[in-house]
Legacy VTK file of the C-alpha trace (Angstrom):
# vtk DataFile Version 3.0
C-alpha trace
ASCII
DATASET POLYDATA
POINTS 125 float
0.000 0.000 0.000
1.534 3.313 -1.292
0.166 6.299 0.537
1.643 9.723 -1.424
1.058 13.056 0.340
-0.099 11.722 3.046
0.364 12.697 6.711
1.860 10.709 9.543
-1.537 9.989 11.324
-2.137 8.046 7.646
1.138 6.155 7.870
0.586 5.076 11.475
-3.123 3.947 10.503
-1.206 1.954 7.834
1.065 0.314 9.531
-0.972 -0.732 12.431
-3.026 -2.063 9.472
-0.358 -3.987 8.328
0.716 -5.171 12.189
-3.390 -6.254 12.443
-2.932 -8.394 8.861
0.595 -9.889 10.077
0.177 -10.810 13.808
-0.193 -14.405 12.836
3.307 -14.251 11.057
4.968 -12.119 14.272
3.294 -12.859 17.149
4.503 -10.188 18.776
2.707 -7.373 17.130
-0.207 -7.892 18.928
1.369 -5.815 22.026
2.361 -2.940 19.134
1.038 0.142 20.696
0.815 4.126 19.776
1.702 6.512 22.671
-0.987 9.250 22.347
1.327 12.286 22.184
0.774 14.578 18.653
-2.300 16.027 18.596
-3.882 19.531 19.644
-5.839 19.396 23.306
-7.108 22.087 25.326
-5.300 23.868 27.399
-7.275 22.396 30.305
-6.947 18.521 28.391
-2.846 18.995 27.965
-2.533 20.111 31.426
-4.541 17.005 32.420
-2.740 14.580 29.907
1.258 16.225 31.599
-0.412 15.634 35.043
-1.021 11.629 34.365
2.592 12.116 32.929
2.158 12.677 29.106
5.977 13.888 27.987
6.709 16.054 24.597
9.278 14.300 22.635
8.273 10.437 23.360
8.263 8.107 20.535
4.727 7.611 18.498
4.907 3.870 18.524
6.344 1.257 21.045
6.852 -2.622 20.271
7.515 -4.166 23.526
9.558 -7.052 22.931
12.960 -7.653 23.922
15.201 -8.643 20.821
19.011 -9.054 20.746
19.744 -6.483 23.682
17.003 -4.014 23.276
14.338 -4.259 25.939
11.833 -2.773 23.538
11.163 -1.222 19.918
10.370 2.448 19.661
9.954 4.163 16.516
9.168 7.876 16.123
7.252 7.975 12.927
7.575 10.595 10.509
6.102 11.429 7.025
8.760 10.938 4.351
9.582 14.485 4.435
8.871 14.963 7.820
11.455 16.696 10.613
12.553 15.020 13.998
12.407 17.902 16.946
15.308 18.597 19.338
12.907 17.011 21.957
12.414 13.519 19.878
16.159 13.527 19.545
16.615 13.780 23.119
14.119 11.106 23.905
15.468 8.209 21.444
18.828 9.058 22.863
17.757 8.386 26.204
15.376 4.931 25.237
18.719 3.958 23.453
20.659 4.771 26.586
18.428 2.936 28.604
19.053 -0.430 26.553
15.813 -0.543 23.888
16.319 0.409 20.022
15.141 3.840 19.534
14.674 4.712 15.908
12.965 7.482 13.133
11.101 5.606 10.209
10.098 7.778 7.473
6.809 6.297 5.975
4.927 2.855 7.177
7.166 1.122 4.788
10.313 1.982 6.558
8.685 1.366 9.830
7.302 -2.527 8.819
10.641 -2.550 7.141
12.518 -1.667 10.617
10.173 -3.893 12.531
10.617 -7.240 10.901
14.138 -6.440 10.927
13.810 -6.632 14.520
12.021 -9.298 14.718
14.755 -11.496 12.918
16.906 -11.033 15.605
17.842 -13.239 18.331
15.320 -13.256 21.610
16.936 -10.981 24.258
17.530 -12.758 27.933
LINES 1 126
125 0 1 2 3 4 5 6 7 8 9 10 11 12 13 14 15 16 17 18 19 20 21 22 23 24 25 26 27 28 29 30 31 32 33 34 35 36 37 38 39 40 41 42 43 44 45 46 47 48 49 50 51 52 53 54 55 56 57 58 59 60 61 62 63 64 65 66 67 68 69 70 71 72 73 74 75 76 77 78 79 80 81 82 83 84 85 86 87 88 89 90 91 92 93 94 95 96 97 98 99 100 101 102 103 104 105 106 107 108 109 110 111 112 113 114 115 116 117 118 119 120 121 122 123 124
């Protein structure tokens, strides 16, 4: 499925398409999840969201299973000509400090792409 123009909430609808039709193949993307952070709120629904501990900057998507050394997959993803804020730089550097693959994917593609790729490696301990 090739998606042109299109924004990043229509690549992450695709590619959590593509987890729902491929779950049987990898198991493990039934615990693939999206970490509500884009989006315009309220002023009185953001201040809410910070208080239950919404941060600026976390990754969109998080596959939590531990391959090779990584603890987890997270993948901040980005339209293919989208731009990766000082804040999402800052947050993959510290999920990749704190042992988990931390990534940018540029279009659903890349991101399946990335995620099978994981998947082929080793189970972590």
């Amino acid at each position: 499925m090739t998606i042109r123009r299109a924004s990043e909430h229509d690549h992450q609808v695709a590619l959590f398409r593509w987890a729902e039709l491929n779950h049987k193949r990898y198991p493990e993307l039934s615990a693939l999840y999206a970490i509500p952070n884009a989006g315009r709120r309220t002023l009185r629904m953001g201040a809410s969201m910070r208080a239950e501990g919404l941060k600026a900057g976390v990754p969109d998507i998080c596959l939590p299973a531990r391959r090779g050394d990584c603890g987890a997959l997270y993948i901040e993803l980005k339209a293919p000509k989208g731009k990766v804020s000082e804040l999402q730089r800052i947050w993959l550097s510290r999920l990749t400090a704190l042992g988990n693959r931390a990534i940018v994917c540029y279009g659903w593609e890349d991101a399946r792409d990335e995620i099978e790729e994981y998947l082929k490696l080793a189970r972590g301990t």
